[in-house]
N, CA, C and O atoms as CSV, one atom per row, in Angstrom:
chain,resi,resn,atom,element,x,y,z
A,1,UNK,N,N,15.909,91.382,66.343
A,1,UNK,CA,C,16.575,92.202,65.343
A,1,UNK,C,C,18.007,92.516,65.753
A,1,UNK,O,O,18.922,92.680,64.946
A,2,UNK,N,N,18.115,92.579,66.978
A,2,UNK,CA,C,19.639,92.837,67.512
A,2,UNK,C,C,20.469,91.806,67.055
A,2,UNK,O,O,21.630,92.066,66.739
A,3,UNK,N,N,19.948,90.479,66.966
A,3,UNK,CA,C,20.799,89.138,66.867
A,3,UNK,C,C,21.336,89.370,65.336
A,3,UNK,O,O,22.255,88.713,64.847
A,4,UNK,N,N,20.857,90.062,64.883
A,4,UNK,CA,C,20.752,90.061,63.284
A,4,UNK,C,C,21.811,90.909,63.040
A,4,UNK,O,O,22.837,90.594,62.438
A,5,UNK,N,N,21.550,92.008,63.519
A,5,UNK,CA,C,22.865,93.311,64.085
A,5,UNK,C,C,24.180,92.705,64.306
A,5,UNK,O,O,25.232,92.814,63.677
A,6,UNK,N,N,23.837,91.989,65.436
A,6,UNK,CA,C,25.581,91.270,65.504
A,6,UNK,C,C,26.046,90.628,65.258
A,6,UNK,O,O,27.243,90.549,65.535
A,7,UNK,N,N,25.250,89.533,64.409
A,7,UNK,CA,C,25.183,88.881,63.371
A,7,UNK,C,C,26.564,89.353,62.125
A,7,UNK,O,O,27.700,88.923,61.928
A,8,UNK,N,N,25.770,90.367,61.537
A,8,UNK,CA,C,26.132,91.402,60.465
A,8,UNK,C,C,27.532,91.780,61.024
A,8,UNK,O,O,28.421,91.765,60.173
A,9,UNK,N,N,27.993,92.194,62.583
A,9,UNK,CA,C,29.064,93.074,62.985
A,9,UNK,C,C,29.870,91.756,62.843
A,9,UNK,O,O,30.391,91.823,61.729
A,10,UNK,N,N,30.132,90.890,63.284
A,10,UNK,CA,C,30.962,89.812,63.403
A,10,UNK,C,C,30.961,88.981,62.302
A,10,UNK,O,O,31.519,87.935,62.633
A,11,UNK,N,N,30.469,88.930,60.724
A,11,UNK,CA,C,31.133,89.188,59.729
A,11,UNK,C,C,31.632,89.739,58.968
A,11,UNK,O,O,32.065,89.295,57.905
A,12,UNK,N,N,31.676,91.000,59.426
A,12,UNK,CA,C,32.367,92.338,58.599
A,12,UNK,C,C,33.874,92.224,59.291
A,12,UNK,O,O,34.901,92.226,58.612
A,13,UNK,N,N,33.856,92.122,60.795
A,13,UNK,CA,C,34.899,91.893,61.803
A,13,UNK,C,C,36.166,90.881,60.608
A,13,UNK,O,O,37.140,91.279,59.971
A,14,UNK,N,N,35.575,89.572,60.740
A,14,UNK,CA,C,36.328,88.357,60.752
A,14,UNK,C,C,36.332,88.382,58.685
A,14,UNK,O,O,37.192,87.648,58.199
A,15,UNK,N,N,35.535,89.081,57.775
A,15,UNK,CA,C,35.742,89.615,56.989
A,15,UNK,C,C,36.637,90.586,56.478
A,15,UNK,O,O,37.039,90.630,55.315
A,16,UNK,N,N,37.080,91.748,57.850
A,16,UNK,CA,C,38.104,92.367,57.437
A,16,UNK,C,C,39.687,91.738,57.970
A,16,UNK,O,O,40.752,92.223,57.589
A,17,UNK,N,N,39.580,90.693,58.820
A,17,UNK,CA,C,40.471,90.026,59.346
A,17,UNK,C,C,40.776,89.352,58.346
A,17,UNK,O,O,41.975,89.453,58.086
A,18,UNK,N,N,40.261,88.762,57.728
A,18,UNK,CA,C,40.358,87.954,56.711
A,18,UNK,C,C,41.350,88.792,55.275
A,18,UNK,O,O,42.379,88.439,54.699
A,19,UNK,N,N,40.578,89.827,55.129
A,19,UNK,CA,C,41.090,90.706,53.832
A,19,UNK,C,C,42.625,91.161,54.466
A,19,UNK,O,O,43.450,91.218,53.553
A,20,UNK,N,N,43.191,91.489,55.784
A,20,UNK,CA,C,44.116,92.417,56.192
A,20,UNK,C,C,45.242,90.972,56.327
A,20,UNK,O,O,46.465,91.014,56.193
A,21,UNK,N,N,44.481,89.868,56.598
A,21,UNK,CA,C,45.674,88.616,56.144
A,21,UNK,C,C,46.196,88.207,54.672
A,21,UNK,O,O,47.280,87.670,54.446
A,22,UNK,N,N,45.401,88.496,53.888
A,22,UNK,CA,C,45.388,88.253,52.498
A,22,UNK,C,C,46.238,89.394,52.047
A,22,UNK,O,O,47.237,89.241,51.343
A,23,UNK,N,N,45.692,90.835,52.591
A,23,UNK,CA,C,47.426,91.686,52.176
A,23,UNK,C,C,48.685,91.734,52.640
A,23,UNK,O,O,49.653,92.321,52.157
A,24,UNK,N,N,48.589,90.920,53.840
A,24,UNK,CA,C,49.751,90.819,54.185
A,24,UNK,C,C,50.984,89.873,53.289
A,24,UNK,O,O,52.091,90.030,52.775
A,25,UNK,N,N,49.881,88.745,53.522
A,25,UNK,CA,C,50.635,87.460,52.447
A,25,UNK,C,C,50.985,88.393,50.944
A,25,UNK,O,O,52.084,88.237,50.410
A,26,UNK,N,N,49.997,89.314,50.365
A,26,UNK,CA,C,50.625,89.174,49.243
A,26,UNK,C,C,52.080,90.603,49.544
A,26,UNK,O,O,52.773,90.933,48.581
A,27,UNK,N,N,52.176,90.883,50.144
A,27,UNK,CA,C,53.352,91.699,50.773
A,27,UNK,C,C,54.398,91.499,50.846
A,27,UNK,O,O,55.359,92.244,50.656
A,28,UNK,N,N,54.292,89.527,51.389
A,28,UNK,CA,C,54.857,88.693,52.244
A,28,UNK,C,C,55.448,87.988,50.785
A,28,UNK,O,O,56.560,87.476,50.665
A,29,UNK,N,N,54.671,88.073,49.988
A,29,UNK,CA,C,54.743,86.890,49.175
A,29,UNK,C,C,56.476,87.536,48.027
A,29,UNK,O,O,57.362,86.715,47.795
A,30,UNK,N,N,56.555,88.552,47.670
A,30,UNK,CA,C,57.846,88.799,47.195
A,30,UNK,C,C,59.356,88.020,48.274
A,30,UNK,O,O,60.372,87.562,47.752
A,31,UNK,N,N,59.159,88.054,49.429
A,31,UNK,CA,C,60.096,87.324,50.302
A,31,UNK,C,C,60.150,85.883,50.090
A,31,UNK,O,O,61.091,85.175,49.731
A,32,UNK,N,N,59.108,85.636,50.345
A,32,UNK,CA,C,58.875,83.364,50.232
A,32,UNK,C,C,58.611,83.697,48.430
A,32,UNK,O,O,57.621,84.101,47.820
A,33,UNK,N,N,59.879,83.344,48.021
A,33,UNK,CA,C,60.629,82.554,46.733
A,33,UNK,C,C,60.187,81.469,46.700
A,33,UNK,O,O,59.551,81.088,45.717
A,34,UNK,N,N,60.420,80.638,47.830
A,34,UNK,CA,C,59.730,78.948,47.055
A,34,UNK,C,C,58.297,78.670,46.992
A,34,UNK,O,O,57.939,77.715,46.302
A,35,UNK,N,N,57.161,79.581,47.802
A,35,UNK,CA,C,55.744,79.661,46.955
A,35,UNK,C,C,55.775,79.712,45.759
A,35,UNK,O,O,56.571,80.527,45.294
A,36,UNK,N,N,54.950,78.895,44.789
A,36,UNK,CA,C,54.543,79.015,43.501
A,36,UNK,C,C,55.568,77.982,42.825
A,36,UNK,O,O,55.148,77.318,41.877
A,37,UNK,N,N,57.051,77.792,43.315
A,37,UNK,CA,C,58.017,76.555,42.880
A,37,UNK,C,C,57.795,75.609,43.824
A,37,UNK,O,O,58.598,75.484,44.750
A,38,UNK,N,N,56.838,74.925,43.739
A,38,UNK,CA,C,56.762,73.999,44.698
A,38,UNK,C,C,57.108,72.320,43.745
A,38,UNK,O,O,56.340,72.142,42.800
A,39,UNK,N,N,57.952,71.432,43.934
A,39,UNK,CA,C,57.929,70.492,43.190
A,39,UNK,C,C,56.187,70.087,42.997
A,39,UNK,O,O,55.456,70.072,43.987
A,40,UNK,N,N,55.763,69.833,41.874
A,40,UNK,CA,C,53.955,69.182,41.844
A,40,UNK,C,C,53.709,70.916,40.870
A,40,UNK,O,O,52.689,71.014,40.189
A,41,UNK,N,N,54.360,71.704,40.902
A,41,UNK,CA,C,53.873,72.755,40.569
A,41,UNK,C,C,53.962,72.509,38.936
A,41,UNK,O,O,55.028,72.089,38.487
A,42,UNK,N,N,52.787,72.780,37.991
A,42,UNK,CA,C,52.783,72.411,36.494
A,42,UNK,C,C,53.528,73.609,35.657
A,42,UNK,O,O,52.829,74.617,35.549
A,43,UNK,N,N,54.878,73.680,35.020
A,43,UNK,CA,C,55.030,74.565,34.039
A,43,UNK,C,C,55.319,73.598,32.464
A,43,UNK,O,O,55.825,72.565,32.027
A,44,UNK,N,N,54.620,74.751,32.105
A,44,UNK,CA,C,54.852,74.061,30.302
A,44,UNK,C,C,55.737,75.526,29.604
A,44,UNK,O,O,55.168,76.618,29.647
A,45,UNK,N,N,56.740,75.436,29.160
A,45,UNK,CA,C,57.132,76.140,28.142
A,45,UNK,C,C,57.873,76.221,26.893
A,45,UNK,O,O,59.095,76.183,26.751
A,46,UNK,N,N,56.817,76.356,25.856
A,46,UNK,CA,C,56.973,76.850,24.275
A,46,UNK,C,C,57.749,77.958,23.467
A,46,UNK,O,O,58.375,78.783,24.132
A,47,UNK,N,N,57.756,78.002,22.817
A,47,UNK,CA,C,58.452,79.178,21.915
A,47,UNK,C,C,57.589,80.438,22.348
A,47,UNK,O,O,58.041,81.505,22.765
A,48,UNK,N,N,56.280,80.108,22.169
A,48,UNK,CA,C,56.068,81.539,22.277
A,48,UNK,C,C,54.833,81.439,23.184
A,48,UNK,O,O,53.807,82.104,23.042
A,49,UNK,N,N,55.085,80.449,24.212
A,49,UNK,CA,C,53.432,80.254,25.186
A,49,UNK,C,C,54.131,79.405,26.267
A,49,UNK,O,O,54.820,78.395,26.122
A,50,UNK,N,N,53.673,80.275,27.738
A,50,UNK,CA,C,53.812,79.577,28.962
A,50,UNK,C,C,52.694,78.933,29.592
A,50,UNK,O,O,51.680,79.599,29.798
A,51,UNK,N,N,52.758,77.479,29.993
A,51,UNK,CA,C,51.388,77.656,30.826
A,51,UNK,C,C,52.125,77.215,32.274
A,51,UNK,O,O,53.114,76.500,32.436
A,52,UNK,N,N,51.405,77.803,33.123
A,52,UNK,CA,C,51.552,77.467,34.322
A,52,UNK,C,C,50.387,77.194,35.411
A,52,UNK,O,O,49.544,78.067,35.620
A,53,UNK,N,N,50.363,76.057,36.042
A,53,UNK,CA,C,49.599,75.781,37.410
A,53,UNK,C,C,50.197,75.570,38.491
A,53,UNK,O,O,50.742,74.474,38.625
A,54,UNK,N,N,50.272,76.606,39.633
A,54,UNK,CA,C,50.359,75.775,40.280
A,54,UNK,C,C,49.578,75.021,41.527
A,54,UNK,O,O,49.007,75.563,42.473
A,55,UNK,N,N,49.777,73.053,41.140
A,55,UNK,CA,C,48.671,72.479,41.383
A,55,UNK,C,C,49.418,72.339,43.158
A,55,UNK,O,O,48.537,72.480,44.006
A,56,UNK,N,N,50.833,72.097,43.752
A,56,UNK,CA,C,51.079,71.528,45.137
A,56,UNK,C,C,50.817,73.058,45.724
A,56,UNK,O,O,50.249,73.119,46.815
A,57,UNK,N,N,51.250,74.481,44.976
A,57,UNK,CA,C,50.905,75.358,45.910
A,57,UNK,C,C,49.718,75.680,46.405
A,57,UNK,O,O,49.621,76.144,47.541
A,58,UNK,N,N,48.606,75.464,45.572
A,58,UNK,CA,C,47.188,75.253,45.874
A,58,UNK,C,C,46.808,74.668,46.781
A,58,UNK,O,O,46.171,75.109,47.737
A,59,UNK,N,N,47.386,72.902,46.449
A,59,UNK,CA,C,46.716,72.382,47.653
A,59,UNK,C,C,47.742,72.787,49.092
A,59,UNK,O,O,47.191,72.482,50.150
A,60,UNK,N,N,48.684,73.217,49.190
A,60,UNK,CA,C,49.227,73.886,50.191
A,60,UNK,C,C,48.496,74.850,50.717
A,60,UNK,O,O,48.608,74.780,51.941
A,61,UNK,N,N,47.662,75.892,50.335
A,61,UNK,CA,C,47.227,76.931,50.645
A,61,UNK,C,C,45.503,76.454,50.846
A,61,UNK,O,O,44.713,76.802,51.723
A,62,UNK,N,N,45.372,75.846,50.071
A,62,UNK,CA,C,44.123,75.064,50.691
A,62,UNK,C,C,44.313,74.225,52.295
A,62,UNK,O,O,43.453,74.374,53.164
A,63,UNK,N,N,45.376,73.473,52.489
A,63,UNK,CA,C,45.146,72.799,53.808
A,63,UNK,C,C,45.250,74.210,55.173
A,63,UNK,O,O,44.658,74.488,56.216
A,64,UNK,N,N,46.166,74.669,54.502
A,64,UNK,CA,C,46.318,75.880,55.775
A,64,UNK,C,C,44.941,76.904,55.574
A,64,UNK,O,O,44.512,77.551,56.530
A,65,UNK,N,N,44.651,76.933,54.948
A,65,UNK,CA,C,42.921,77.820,55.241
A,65,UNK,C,C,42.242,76.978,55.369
A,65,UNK,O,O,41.147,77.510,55.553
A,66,UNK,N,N,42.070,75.494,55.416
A,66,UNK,CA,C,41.003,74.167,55.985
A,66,UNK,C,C,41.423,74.827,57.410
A,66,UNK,O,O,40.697,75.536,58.106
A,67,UNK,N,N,42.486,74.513,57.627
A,67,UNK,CA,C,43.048,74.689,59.094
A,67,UNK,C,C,42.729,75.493,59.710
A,67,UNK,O,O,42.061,75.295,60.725
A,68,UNK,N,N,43.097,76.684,59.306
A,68,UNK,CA,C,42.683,78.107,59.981
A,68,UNK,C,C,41.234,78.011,60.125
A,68,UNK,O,O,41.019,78.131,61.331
A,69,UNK,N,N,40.057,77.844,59.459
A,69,UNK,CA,C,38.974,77.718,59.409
A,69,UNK,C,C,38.427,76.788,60.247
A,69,UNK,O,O,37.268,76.749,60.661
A,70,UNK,N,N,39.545,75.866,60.525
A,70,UNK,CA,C,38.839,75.069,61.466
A,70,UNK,C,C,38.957,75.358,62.858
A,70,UNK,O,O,38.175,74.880,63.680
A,71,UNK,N,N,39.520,75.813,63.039
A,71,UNK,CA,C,40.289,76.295,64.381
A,71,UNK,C,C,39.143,77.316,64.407
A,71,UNK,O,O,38.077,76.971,64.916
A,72,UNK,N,N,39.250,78.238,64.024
A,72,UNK,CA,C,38.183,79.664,64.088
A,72,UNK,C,C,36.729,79.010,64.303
A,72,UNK,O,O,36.076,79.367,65.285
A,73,UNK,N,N,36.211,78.067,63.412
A,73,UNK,CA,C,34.865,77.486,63.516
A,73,UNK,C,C,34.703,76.751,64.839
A,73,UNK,O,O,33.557,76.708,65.287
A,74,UNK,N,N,35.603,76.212,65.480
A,74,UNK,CA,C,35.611,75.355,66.468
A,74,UNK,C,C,34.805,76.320,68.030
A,74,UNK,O,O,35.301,77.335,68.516
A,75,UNK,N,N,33.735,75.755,68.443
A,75,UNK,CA,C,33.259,76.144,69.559
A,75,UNK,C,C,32.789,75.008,70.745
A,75,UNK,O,O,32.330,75.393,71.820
């Protein structure tokens, strides 16, 4: 039952590590201007309708949390 215990403590841990990086970035994120303009990034705009994706900042932010994740998973 203990294993289970610390189990539980060391995803709340690396759970709140996780959340206290995610506010930082969005903190961070008014400074880095070229997030979200990334050339690959999709804008459409109409008279009276924007659409926007963006598809290179995604996969940008996807390889660096593959990364991070991998590094952390690594034992």
């Amino acid at each position: 039952m203990i294993d289970g215990i610390q189990y539980i403590g060391r995803f709340l841990i690396i759970f709140g590590v996780v959340i206290i990086a995610i506010g930082g970035l969005l903190l961070l994120s008014g400074k880095i201007h070229w997030l979200g303009r990334l050339p690959g990034d999709i804008i459409i705009q109409r008279k009276n309708f924007t659409f926007y994706f963006p598809l290179a900042t995604s996969i940008l932010i996807s390889l660096l949390l593959t990364f991070i994740f991998w590094i952390i998973g690594r034992r």
